[in-house]
C-alpha positions in Angstrom: -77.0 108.9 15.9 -78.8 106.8 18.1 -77.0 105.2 21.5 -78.6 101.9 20.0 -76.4 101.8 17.3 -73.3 102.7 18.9 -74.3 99.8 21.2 -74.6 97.5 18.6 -71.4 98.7 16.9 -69.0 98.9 20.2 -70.0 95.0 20.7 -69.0 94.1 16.8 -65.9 96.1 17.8 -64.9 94.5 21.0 -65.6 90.9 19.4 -62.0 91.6 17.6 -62.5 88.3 15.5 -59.4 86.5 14.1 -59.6 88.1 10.9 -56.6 88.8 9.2 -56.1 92.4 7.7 -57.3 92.3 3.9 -54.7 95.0 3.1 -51.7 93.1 4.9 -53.0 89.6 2.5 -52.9 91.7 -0.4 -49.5 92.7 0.0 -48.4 89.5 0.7 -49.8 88.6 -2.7 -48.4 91.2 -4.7 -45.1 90.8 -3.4 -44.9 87.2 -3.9 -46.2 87.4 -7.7 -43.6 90.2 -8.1 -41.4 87.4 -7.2 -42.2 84.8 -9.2 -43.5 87.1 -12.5 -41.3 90.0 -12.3 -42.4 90.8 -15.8 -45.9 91.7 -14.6 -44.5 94.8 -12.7 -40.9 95.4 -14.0 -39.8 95.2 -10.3 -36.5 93.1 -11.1 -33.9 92.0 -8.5 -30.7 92.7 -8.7 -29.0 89.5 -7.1 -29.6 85.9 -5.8 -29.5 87.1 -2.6 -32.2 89.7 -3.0 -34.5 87.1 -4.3 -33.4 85.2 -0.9 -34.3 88.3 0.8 -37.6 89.2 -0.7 -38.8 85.4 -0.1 -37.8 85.1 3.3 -39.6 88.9 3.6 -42.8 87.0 1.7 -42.8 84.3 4.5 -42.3 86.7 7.1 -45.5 88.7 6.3 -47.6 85.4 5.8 -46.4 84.3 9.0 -47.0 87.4 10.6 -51.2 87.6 9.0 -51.4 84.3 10.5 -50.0 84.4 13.8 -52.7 85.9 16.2 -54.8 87.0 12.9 -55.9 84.5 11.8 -56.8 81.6 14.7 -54.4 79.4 14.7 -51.5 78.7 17.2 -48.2 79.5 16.4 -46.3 76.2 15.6 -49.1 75.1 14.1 -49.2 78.1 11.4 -45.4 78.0 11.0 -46.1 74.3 9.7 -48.3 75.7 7.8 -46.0 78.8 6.5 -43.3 76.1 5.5 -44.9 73.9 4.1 -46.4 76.4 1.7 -43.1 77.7 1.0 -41.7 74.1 -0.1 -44.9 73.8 -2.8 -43.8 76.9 -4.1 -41.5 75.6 -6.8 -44.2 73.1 -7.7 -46.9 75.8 -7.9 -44.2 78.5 -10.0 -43.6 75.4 -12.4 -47.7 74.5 -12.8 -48.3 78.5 -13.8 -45.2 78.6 -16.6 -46.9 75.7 -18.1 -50.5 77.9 -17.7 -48.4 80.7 -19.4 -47.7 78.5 -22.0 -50.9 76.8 -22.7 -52.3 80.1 -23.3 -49.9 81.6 -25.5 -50.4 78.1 -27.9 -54.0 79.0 -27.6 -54.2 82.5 -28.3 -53.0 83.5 -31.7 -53.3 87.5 -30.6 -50.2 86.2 -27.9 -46.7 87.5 -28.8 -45.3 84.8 -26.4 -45.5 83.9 -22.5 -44.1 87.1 -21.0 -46.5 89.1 -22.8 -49.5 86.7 -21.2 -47.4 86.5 -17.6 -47.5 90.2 -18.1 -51.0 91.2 -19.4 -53.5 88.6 -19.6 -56.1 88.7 -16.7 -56.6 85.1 -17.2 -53.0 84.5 -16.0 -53.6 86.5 -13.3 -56.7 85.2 -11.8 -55.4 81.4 -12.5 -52.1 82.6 -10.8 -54.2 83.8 -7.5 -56.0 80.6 -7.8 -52.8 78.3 -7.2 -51.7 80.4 -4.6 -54.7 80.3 -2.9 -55.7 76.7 -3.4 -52.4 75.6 -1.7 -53.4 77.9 1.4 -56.4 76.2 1.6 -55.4 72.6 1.2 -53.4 73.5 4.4 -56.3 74.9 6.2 -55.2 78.1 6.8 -58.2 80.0 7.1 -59.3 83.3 5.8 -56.6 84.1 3.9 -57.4 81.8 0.7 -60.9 83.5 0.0 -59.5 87.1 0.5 -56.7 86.0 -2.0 -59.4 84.7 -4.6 -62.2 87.9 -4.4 -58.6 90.3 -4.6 -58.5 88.8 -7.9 -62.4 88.3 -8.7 -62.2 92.1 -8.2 -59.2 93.2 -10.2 -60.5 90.2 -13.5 -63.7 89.6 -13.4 -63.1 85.9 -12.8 -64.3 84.5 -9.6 -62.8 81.0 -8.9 -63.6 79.8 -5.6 -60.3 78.3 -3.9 -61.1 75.2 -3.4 -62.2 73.8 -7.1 -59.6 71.4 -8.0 -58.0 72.6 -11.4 -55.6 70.9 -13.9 -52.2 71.1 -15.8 -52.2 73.9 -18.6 -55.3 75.6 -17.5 -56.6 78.3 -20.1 -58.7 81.2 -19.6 -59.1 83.5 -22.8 -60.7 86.9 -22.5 -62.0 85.1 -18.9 -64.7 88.0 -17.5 -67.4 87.3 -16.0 -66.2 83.5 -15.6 -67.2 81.8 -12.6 -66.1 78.2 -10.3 -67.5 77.0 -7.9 -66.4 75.4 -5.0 -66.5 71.9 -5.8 -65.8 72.3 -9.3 -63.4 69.5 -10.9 -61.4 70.5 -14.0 -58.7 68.2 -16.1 -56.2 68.6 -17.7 -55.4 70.8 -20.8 -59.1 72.6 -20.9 -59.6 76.0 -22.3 -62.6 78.3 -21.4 -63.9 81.5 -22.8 -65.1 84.6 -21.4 -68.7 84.6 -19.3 -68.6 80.4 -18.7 -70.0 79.9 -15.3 -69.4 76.1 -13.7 -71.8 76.8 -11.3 -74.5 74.6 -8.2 -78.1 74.0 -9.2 -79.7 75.4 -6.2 -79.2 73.6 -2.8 -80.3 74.3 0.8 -77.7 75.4 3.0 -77.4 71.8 4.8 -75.6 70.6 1.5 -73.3 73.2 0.9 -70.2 70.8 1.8 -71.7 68.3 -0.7 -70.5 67.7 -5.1 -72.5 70.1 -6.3 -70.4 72.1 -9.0 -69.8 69.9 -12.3 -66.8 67.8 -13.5 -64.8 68.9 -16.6 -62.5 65.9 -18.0 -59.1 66.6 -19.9 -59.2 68.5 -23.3 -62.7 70.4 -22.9 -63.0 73.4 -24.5 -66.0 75.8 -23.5 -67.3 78.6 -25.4 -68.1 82.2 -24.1 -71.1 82.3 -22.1 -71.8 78.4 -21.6 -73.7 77.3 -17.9 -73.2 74.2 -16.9 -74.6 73.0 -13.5 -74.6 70.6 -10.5 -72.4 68.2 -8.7 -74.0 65.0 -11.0 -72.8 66.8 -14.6 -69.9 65.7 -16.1 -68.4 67.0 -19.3 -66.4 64.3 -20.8 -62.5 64.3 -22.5 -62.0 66.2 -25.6 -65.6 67.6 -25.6 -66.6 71.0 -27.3 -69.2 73.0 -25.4 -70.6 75.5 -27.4 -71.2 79.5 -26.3 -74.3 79.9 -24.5 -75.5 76.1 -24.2 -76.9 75.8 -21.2 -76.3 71.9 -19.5 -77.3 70.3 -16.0 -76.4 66.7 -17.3 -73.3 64.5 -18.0 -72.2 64.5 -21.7 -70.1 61.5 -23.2 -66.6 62.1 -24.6 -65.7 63.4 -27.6 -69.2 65.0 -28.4 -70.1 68.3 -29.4 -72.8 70.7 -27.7 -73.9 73.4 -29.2 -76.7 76.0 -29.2 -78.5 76.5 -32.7 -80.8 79.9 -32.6 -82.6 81.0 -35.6 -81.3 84.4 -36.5 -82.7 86.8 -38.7 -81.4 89.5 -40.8 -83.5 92.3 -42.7 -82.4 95.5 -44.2 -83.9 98.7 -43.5 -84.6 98.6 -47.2 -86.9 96.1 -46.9 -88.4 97.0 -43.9 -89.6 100.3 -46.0 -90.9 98.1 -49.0 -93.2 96.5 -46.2 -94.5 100.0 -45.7 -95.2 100.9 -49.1 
């Protein structure tokens, strides 16, 4: 191994960037779900005061990622760890009503602890919240790590900062993908594959609307692309599987993909040769 590269490895090293340990964000996670969902891994407590205990131990471990991890001074990221903690009712109450919303909309779903339990759409919505609240207080880092931990465990890669609804529905949901400055209602259901996604942009625009709009009540079907910051779907619109859209559509319409399909047996196929 050359002296070069131990050169140009030492000095990554020595940088010792403000990054907060993945493994130490991902425990904070699961710990916190197994709060709030305890169905999801049967970890149940016992008392009041061990559900006292176990958030005071979640706040602890945020606190301690953020403090001298994650570049910010310390009063400032205990604001930050409180005011998190104060949402969290707000968030817990937004994901029972997620729960809901996608029990009423799949008719495979038993009933909401089966979906808190087992549905990777619940998951990667649940992440989301988490990590959307994080982010709307600037803490840095720790949102994004929080939103690829469940991009990697689902499939479904929502970027942190899209700004998502009431009763959010993912069915199936891999593969599904939102971007950054994605908007999404109230009450909209999407299907496996759906990508709300930029058309391409240079690098100076990043920060600008470039991911689309979805208004209350859409539903889009598996495998729909919609893109760019000027494309709006309108209320109670129905976007078909595998459309393909990079302009507005008006409420209450329907877009749909019509392929011609053909179907042949191998019977006939051997009349052709004859």
């Amino acid at each position: 191994m050359s002296d070069q590269l131990i050169d140009k490895l030492f000095d990554t090293h020595r940088k010792k960037v403000n990054y907060p340990p993945v493994k130490e964000v991902h425990l904070f996670l699961e710990k916190l779900l197994a709060i709030l969902f305890p169905q999801g891994c049967h970890e149940f407590a016992k008392s009041k005061e061990d559900l006292r205990k176990n958030l005071q131990q979640c706040k602890s471990i945020l606190l301690d990622i953020s403090c001298g991890k994650a570049g910010l001074p310390n009063p400032e990221k205990s604001a930050i760890v409180d005011q998190f903690f104060e949402q969290l009712s707000g968030i817990y109450q937004d994901l029972l009503l997620d729960a809901v919303a996608i029990e009423k909309g799949d008719p495979a779903a038993e009933n909401s602890d089966e979906v808190i339990g087992t549905y990777p759409g619940f998951f990667a919505v649940s992440v989301y919240r988490i990590a959307h609240a994080l982010y709307q207080l600037n803490l840095p880092y720790i949102p994004r790590i929080l939103s690829e931990y469940a991009h990697n465990k689902t499939g479904i890669d929502i970027h942190p900062a899209a700004k998502i609804g009431k009763r959010f529905c993912i069915d199936h949901g891999t593969g599904v993908v939102i971007g950054e400055t994605t908007e999404i209602g109230d009450d909209v259901k999407i299907y496996q594959g759906v990508t709300l996604g930029a058309l391409s942009v240079s690098k100076d625009l990043a920060k600008t609307k470039r991911h689309p709009t979805i208004e209350n009540r859409v539903v889009i079907y598996a495998g729909a692309t919609i893109l760019g910051g000027n494309c709006i779907i309108g209320h109670d619109s129905t976007i078909g599987g595998n459309v393909w859209l990079t302009e507005s559509v008006a409420p209450n319409t329907r877009v749909y993909h019509k392929p011609q399909l053909f179907i042949s047996s191998q019977n006939d196929e051997i009349k052709k040769t004859k």
